[in-house]
PLY file of the C-alpha trace (Angstrom):
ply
format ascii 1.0
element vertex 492
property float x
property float y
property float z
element edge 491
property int vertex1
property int vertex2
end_header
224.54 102.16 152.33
224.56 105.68 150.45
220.82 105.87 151.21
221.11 105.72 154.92
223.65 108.71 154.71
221.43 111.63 153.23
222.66 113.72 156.38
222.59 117.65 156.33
225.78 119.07 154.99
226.54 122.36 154.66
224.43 123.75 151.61
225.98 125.21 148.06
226.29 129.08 147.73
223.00 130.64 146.57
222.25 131.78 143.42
223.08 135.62 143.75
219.27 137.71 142.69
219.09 138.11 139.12
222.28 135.70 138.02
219.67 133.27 136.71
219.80 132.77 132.63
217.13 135.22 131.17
214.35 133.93 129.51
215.28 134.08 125.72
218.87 132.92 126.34
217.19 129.60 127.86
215.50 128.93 124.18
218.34 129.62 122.62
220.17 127.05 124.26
217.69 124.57 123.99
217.34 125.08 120.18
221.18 124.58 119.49
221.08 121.34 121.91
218.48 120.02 119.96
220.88 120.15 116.85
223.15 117.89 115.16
226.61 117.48 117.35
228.48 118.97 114.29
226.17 121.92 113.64
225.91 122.73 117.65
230.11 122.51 117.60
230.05 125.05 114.79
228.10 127.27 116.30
229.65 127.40 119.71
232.98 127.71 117.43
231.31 131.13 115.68
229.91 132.62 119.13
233.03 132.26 120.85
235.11 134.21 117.31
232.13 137.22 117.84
232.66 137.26 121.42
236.54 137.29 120.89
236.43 139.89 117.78
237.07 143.16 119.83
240.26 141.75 121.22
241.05 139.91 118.27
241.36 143.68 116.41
242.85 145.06 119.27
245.63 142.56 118.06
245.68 142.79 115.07
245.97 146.68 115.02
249.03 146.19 117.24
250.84 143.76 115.63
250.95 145.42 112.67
253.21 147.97 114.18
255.23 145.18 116.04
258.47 146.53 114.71
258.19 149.70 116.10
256.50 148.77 119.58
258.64 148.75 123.19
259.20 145.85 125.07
256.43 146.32 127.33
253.66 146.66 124.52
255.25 143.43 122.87
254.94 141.94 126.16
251.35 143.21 127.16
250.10 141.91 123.49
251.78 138.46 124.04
249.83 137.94 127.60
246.49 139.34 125.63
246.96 136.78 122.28
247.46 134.37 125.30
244.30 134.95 126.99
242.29 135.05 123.47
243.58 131.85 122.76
243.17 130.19 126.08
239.45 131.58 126.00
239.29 130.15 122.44
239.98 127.10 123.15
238.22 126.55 126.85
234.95 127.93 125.23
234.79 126.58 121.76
236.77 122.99 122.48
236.01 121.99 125.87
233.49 119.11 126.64
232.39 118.02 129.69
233.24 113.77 129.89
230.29 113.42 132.31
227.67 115.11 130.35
227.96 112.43 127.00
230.93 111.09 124.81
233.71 113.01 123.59
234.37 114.32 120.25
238.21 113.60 120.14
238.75 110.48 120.90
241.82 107.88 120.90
242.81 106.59 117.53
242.05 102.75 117.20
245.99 102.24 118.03
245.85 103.20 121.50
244.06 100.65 123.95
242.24 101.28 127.34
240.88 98.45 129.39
237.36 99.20 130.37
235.69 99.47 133.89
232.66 98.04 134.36
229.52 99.66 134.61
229.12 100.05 138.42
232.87 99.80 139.57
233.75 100.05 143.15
235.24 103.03 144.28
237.33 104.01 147.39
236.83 107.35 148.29
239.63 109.12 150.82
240.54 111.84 152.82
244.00 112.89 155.02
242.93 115.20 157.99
245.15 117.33 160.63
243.61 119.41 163.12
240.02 120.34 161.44
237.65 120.21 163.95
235.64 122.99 162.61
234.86 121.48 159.37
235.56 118.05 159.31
232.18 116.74 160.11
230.34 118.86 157.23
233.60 117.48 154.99
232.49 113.70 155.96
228.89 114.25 155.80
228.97 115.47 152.55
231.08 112.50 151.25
228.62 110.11 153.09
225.98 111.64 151.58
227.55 110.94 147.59
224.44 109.21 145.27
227.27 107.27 143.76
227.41 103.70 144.23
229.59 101.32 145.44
231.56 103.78 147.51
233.51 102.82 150.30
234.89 105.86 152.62
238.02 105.64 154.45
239.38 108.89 156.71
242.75 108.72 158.11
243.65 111.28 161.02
247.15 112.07 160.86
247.64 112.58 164.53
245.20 115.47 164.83
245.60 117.14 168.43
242.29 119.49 168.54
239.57 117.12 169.05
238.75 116.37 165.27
239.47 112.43 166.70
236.20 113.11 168.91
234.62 113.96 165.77
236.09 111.18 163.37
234.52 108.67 166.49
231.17 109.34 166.40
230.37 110.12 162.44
232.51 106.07 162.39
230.02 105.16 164.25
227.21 107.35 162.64
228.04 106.65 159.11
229.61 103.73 159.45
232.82 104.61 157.60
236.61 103.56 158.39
238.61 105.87 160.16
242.46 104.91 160.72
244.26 106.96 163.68
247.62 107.35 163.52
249.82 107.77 166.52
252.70 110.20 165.00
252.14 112.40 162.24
253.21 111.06 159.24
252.32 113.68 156.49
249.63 114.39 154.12
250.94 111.99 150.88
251.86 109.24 153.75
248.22 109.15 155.53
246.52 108.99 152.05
249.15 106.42 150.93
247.86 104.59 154.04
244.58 104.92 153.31
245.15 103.59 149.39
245.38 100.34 151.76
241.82 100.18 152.17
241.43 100.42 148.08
243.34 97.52 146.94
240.07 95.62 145.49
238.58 99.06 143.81
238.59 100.32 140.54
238.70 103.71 141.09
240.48 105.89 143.85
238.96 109.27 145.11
240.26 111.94 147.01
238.99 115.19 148.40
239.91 117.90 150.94
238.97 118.03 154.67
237.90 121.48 154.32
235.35 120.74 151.44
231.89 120.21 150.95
230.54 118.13 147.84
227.61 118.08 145.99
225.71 114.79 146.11
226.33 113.62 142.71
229.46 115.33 141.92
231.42 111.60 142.71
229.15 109.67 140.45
229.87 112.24 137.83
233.50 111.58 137.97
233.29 108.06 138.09
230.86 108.05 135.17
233.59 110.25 133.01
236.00 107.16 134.16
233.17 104.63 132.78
232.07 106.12 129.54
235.93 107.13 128.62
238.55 104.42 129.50
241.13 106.55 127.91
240.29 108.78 131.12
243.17 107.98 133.89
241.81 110.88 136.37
239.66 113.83 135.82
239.17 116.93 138.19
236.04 118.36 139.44
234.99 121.72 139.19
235.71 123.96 142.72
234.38 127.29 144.37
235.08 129.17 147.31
232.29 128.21 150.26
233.07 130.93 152.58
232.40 133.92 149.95
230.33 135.59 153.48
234.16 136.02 154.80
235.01 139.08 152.95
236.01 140.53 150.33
239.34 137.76 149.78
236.90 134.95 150.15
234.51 136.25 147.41
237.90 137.23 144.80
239.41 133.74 144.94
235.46 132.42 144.42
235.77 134.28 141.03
239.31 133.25 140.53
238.76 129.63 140.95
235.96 129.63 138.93
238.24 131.31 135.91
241.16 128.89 136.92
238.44 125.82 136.56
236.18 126.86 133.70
238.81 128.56 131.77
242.32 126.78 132.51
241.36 123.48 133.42
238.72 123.21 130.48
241.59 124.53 127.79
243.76 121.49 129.24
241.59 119.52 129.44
240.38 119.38 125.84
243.82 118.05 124.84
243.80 115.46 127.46
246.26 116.91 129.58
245.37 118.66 132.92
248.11 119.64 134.30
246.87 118.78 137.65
243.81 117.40 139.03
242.87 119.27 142.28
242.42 117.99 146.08
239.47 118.76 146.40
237.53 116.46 144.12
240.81 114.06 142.64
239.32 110.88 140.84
241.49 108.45 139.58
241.80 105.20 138.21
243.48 102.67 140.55
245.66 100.88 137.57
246.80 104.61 136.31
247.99 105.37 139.98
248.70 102.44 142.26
252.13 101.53 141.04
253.18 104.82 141.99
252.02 105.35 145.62
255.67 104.73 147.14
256.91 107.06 144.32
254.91 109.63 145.13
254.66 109.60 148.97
258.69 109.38 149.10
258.97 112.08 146.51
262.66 113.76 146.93
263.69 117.74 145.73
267.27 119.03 146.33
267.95 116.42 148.30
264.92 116.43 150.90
261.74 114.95 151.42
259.38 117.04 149.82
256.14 117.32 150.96
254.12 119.53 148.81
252.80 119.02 145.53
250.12 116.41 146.64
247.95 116.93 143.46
250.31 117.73 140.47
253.05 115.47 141.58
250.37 112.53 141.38
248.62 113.84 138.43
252.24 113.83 136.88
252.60 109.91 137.34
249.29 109.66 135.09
250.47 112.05 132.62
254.22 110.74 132.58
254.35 107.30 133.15
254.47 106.05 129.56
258.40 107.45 129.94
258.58 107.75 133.29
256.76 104.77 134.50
258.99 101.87 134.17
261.91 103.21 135.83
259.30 104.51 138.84
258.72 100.79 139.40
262.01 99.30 139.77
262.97 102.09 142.41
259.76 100.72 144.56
259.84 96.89 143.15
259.46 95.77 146.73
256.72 97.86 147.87
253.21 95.94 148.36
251.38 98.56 145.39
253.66 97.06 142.88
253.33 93.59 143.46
250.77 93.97 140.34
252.11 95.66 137.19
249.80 97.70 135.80
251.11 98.46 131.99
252.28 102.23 131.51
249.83 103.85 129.00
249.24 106.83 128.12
246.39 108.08 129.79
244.39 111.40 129.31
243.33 113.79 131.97
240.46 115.70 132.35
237.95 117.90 134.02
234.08 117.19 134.90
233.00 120.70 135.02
229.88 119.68 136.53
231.16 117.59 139.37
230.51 120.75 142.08
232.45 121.39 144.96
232.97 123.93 147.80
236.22 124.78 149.85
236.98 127.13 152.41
239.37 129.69 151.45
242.13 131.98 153.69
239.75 134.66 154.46
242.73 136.85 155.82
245.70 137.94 154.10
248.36 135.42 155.83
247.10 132.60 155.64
246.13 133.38 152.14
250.29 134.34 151.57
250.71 130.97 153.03
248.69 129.26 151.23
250.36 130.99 147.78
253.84 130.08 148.44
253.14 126.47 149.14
251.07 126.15 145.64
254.53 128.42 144.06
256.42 125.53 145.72
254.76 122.93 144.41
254.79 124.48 140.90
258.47 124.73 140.88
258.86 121.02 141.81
256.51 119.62 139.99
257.90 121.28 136.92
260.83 119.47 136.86
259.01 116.17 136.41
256.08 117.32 134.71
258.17 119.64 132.46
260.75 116.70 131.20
258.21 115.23 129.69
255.19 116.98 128.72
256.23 117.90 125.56
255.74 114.56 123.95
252.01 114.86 124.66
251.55 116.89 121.74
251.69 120.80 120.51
248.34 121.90 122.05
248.99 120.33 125.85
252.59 121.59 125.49
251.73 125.01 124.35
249.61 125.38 127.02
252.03 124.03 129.65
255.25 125.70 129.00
252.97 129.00 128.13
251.89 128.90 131.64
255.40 127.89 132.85
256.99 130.83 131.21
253.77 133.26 132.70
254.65 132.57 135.95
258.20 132.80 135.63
258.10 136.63 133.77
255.40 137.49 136.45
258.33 138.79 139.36
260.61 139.97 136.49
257.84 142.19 134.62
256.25 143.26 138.83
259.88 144.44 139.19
260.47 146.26 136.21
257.44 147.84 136.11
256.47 148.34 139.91
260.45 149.12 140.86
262.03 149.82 138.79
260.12 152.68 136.22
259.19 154.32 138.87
262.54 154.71 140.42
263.84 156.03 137.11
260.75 158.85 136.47
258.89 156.28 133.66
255.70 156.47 135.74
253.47 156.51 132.36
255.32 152.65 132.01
254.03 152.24 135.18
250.25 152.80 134.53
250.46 151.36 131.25
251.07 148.04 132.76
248.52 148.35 135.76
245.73 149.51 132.97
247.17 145.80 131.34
246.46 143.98 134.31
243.05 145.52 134.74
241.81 144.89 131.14
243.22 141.37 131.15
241.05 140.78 134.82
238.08 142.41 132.79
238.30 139.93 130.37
238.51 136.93 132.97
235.67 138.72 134.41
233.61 139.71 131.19
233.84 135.14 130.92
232.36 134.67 134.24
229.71 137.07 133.16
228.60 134.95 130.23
228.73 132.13 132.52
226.86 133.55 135.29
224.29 135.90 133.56
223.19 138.85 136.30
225.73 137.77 138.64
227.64 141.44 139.44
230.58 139.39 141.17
232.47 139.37 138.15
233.59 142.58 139.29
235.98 140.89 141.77
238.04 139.25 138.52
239.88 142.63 137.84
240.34 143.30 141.30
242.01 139.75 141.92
244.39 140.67 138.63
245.41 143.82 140.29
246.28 141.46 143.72
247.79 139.01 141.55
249.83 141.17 139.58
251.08 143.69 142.90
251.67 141.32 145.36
251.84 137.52 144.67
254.05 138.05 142.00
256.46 138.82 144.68
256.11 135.18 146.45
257.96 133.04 143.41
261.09 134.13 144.38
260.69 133.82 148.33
259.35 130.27 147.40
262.01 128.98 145.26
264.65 130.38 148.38
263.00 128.33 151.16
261.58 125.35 148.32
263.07 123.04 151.15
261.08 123.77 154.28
257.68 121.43 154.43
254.76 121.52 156.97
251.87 119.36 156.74
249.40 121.05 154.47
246.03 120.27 152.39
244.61 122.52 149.78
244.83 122.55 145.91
248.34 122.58 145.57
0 1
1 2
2 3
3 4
4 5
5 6
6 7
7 8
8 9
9 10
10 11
11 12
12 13
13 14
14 15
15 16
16 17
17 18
18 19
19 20
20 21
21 22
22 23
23 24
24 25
25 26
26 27
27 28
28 29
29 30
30 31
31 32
32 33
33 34
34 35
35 36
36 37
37 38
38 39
39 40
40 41
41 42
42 43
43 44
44 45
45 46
46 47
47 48
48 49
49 50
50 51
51 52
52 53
53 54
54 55
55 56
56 57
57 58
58 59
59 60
60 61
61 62
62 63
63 64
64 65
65 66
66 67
67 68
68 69
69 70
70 71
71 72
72 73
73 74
74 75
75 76
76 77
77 78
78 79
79 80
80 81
81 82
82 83
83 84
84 85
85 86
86 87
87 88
88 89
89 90
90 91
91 92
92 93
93 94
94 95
95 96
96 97
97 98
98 99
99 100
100 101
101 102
102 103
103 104
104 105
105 106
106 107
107 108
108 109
109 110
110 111
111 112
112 113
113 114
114 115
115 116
116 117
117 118
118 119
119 120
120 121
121 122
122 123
123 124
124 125
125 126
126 127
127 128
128 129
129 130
130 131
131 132
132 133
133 134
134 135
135 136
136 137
137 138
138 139
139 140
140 141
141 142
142 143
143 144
144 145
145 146
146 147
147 148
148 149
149 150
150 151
151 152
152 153
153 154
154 155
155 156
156 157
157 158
158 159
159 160
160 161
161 162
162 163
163 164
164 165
165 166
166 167
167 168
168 169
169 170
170 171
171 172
172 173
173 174
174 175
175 176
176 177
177 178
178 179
179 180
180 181
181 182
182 183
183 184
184 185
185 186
186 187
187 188
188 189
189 190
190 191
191 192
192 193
193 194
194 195
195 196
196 197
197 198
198 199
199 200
200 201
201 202
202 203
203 204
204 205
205 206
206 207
207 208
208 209
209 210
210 211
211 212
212 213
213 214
214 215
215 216
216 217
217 218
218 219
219 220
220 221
221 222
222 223
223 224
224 225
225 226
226 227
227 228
228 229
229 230
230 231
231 232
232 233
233 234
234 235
235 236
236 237
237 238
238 239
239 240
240 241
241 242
242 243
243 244
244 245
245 246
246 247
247 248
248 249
249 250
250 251
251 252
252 253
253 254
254 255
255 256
256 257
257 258
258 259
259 260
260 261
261 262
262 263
263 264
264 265
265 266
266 267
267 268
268 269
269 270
270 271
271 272
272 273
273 274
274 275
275 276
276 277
277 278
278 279
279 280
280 281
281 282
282 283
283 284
284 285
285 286
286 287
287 288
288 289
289 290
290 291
291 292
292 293
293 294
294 295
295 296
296 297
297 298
298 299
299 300
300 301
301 302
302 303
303 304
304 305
305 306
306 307
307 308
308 309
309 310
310 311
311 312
312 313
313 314
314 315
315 316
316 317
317 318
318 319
319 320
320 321
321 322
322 323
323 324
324 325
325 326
326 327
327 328
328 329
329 330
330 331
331 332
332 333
333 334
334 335
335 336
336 337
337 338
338 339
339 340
340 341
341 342
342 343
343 344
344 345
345 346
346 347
347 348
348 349
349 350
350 351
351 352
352 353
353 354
354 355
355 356
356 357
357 358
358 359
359 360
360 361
361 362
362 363
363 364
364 365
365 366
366 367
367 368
368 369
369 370
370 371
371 372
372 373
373 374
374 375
375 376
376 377
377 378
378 379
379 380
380 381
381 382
382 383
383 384
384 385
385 386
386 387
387 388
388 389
389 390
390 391
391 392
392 393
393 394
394 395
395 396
396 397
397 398
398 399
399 400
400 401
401 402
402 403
403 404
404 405
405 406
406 407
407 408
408 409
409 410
410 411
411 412
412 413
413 414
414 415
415 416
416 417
417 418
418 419
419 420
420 421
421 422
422 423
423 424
424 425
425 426
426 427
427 428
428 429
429 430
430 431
431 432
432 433
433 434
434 435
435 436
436 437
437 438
438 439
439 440
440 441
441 442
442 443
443 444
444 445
445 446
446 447
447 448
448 449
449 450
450 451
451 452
452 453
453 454
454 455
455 456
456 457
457 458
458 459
459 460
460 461
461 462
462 463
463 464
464 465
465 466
466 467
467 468
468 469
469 470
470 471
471 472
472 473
473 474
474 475
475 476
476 477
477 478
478 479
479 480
480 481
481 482
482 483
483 484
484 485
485 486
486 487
487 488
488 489
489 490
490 491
């Protein structure tokens, strides 16, 4: 059926003039692929120290004089040992699961059941009111070179014509499309559409304002296939509106940094923290047992209906000590009917599974956008956190190390933005911005060696500066109005 659905979609962003590799850097790379896995690991491992070195003195020299540094230098050289080591690790450790098999690997102790070879996969998406982009969305899924896959859109009581739409690509593409008469919710529509999966191995999700590449799906699923220890893995997502501005090209370079960088660092201990909406791949025995769970999912008392992605990512993470008690809350519901044994699962990220998602393009809908993913962090973190360290030093380093980034992030904006001003200490206050700006220059300097002539690393220090001045403000307004909900899709 896949072949009859090589319909246009909207195409991938361009390579920018002059961001191809050069020449000589190709060779290179093909003479160290050629080599023995061990010797090529080793010298990824020694590029990555050279590359690192200046900032790696920069430390050092500081350190030294720890004792006799302020607060703010002890705090500005804690965020940069943080970024070394979060480079480090993302560029030295990091494999991609679709691209061969994986260095670290379960010990013998640990059992995974395999899939087969060509397992069937379900492959779903939630849509509200997106008539604009819903049809590229489907198209693109329709057009997947995986096999096997069976498509199911559910319409959540859309009221702008995107049901006009979902009609004729059914009939088009010959895909199932479920209307519901009342809107139920994003985790409620795809829990409905998990219906249509009960007889699949594998369970994929995307966004209804994404466009795929054709053989990012079969790159997920193969990850699954070649790794059983695999219970989900993440694709790899850019911005697809970077013509929209100058926001829409800064988050292009940001997700690419949160991606390659963050995701990749988490990923080589097994443990993404949380596997994104727009390209979400699971297996259906890591997640199926807790569908009820997870579309009922409680905070404070109240339905809560963010955290779509790291709230399910949690129950694959978790659910070797969270599991069992997840399934006797929901013994009656029809996706627990059969037991699927708690293990515990890895997580991880196909880097080379593409796909493209619109991003806010103005300001508020970009704040909006912010405070539900700051939402969704602080929930998630108190299900997530309970238990994530007890998968190991690396994954919980990284985890809590995030946790604690975002939670200094208002404190240190206030103290430096506020409050040293307000008391003369303006030399504190550049001192931190010129921090922020050499920390985005290195999260940009990474996107250069990535992206060889591309000149839109530029953006990454910019973004910092945005980061730093004004969504550090939004944690705070988000924990004070965690409670209020409103259908929403997006990375959260």
């Amino acid at each position: 059926m896949n072949a009859l659905h090589r319909t246009p979609v909207r195409p991938p962003l361009p390579v920018p003039h002059g961001a191809r590799t050069p020449r000589g850097l190709r060779a290179v790379e093909r003479r160290v692929a050629r080599a023995d896995p061990a010797i090529r690991h080793g010298v990824r491992r020694l590029l990555v120290l050279l590359l690192l070195m200046p900032l790696l003195l920069v430390l050092a020299h500081h350190t030294a004089r720890l004792p006799r540094l302020s607060l703010p230098v002890c705090y500005g050289l804690v965020v940069l040992a943080g970024t070394i080591t979060l480079l480090y690790i993302a560029y030295s450790r990091y494999e991609d699961p679709a691209e061969g098999e994986l260095r670290v690997r379960p010990g013998p102790e640990e059992t995974f059941p395999p899939l087969p070879a060509h397992p069937m996969v379900a492959f779903l998406l939630a849509v509200k009111d997106e008539v604009d982009g819903i049809e590229a969305c489907v198209r693109s899924m329709a057009a997947s070179d995986c096999p096997g896959v069976r498509i199911v859109v559910v319409d959540d009581h859309s009221q702008d014509g995107t049901r006009d739409v979902l009609r004729r690509l059914e009939d088009d593409l010959g895909i199932t499309v479920v209307y519901l008469d009342a809107n139920v919710g994003k985790k409620h529509a795809l829990v409905r559409a998990c219906e249509f999966a009960a007889d699949t191995e594998i369970i994929a999700f995307t966004d209804s304002d994404c466009v795929l590449a054709p053989d990012a799906l079969r790159r997920c699923v193969r990850a699954l296939v070649t790794h059983p220890e695999l219970g989900a893995v993440s694709g790899h997502c850019r911005a697809l509106n970077t013509d929209s501005g100058f926001l829409a090209r800064a988050q292009d370079v940001w997700y690419e940094g949160q991606f390659r960088v963050s995701k990749a660092a988490e990923a080589s201990f097994g443990s993404v923290s949380c596997v994104s909406g727009p390209l979400a791949v699971f297996r259906r025995d890591a997640i199926f047992n807790y569908l009820p769970a997870w579309a009922d999912d409680r905070f404070m008392g109240a339905p809560f209906r963010f955290a779509t992605d790291r709230q399910l990512t949690g129950y694959v993470l978790g659910q070797a000590w969270r599991g069992k008690a997840l399934k006797r809350r929901y013994a009656g519901s029809p996706f627990t009917a059969e037991d699927f044994a708690e293990r515990r699962w890895r997580v991880g990220y196909v880097r080379s599974a593409k796909v493209w998602t619109d991003v806010p393009a103005r300001l508020g809908p970009l704040l909006r956008q912010q405070v539900r993913w700051k939402k969704s962090f602080v929930r998630n973190l108190f299900f997530t956190g309970s238990f994530m360290w007890r998968r190991g030093p690396g994954a919980a380093a990284l985890y809590y190390g995030h946790v604690l980034w975002v939670l200094a992030a208002p404190v240190m904006a206030f103290s430096h933005l506020v409050w040293a001003p307000a008391h003369g200490a303006l030399f504190l206050t550049l001192l931190y911005l010129c921090g922020v700006v050499l920390k985005g220059c290195v999260w940009g300097l990474a996107y250069r060696i990535d992206h060889p002539g591309d000149s839109r690393w530029r953006y990454r220090p910019l973004m910092s500066l945005f980061s730093s001045v004004l969504l550090a403000w939004l944690l705070p307004y988000s924990l004070l109005t965690v409670r209020r909900g409103v259908w929403s899709r997006g990375a959260a």
